[in-house]
N, CA and C of each residue as an Amber inpcrd file, in Angstrom:
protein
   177
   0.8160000  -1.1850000   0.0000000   0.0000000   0.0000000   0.0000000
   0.8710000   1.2630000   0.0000000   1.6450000   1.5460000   1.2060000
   2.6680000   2.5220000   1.0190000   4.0870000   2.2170000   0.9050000
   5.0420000   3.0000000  -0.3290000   6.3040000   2.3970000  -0.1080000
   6.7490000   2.5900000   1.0750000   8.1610000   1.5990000   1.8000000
   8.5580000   1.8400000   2.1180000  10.0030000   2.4900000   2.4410000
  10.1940000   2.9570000   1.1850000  10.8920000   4.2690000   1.3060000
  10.4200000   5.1970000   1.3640000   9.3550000   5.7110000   1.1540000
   8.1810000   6.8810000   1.7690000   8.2750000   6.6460000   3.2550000
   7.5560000   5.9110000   3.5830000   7.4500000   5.4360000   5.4500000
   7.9940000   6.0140000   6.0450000   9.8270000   5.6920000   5.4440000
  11.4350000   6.1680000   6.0780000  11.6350000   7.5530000   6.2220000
  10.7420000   8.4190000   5.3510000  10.5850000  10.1830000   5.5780000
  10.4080000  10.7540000   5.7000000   8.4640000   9.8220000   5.7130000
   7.5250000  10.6260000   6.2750000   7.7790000  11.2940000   8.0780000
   7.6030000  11.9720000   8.4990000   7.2550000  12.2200000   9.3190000
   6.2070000  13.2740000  10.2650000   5.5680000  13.0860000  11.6700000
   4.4180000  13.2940000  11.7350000   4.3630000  14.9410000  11.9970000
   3.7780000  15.9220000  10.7980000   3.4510000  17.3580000  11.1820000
   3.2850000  17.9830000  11.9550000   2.9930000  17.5840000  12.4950000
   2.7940000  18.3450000  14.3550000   3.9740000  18.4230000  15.0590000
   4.5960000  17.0990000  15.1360000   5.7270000  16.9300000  16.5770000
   6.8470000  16.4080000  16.0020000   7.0150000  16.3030000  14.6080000
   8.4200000  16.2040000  13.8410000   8.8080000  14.3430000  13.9290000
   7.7730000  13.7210000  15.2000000   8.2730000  11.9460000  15.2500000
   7.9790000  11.1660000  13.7880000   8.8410000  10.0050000  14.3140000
   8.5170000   9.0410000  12.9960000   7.1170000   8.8930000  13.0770000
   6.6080000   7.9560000  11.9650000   5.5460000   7.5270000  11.9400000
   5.3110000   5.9560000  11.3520000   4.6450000   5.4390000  11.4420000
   4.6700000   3.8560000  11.5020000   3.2020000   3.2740000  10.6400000
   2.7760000   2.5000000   9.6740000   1.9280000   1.9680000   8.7260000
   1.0290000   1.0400000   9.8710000  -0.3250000   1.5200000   9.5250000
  -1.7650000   0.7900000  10.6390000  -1.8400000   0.2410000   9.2980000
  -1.8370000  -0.6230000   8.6470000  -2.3140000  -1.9070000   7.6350000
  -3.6390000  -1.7530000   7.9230000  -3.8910000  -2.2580000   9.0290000
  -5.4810000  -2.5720000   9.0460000  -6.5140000  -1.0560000   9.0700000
  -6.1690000  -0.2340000  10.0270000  -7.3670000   1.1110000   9.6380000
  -6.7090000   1.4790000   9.1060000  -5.4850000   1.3870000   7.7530000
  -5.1770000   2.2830000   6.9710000  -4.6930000   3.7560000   7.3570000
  -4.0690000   3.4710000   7.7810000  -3.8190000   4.6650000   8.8700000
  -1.8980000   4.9660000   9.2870000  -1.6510000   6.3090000   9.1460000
  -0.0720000   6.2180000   9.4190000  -0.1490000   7.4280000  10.8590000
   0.2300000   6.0300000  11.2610000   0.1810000   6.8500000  13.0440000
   1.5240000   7.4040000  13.6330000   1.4080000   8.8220000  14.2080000
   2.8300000   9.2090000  15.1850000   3.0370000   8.1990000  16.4770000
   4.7780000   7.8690000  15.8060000   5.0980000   6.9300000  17.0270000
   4.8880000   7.7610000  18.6480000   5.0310000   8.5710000  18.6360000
   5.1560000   9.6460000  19.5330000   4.3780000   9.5160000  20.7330000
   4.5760000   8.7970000  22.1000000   3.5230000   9.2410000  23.3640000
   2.6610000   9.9820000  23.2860000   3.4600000  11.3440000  23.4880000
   2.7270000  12.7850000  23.3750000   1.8060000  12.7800000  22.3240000
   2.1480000  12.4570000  21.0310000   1.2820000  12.8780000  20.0100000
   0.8660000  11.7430000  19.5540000   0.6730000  10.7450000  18.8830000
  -0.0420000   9.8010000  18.4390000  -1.4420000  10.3320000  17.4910000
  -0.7080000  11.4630000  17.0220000  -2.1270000  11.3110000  16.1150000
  -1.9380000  10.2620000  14.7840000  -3.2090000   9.9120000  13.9240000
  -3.6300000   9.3550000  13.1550000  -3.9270000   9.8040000  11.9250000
  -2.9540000   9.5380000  10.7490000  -3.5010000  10.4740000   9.3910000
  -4.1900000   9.3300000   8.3270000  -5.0890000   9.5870000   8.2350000
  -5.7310000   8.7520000   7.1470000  -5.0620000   8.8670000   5.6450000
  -5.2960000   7.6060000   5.3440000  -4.6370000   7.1110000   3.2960000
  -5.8640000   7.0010000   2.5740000  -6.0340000   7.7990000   1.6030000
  -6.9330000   7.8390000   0.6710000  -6.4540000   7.4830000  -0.3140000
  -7.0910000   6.7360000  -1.2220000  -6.5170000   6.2670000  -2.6250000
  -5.2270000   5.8930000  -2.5850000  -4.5900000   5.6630000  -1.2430000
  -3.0550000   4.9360000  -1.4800000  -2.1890000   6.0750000  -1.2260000
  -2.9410000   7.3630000  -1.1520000  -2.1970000   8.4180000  -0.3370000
  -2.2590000   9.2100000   0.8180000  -1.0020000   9.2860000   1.5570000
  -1.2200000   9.4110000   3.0070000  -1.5960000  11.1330000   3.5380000
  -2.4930000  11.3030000   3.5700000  -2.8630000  12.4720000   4.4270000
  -2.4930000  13.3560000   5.5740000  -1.2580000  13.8680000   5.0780000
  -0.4800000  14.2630000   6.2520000  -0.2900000  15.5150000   7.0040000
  -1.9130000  16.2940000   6.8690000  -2.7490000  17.3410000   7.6890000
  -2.9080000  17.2140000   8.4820000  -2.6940000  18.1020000   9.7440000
  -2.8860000  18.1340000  11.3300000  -4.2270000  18.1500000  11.2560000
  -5.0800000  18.7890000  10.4080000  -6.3970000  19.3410000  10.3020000
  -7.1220000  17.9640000   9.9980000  -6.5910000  17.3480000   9.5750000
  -7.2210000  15.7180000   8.7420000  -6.9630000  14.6050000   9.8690000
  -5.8970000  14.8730000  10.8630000  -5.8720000  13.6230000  11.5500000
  -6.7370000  13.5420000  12.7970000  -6.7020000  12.1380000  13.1460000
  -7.4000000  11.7530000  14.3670000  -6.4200000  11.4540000  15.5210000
  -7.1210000  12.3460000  16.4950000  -6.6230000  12.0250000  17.7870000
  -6.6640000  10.4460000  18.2610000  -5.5150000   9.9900000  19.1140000
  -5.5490000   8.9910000  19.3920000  -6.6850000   8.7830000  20.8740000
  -7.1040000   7.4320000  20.7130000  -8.3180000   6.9660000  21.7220000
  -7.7340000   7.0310000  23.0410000  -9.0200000   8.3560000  23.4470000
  -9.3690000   8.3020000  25.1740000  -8.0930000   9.8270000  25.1260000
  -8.0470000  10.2520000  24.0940000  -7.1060000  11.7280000  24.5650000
  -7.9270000  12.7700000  24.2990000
């Protein structure tokens, strides 16, 4: 779904951490404690708007 040489550069807009491939909700999440937000992949591309992501559950 996403290369992974993309994966290796992406990183998460907000808090500058890596970020890591959710396979299953399609989803490229900040490794990050603090931040853990959630950017959704549309059509195979990753959405990498603070404005677009989801907070992680119970924050």
């Amino acid at each position: 779904m996403i290369d992974k040489e993309l994966l290796e550069i992406l990183a998460c807009p907000k808090c500058k951490s890596e970020v890591r491939l959710d396979e299953t909700a399609q989803r490229i999440v900040c490794t990050s404690p603090m931040c853990g937000l959630r950017y959704p992949i549309r059509d195979g591309i990753p959405v990498m708007l603070i404005d677009e992501a989801e907070k992680p559950t119970g924050a």
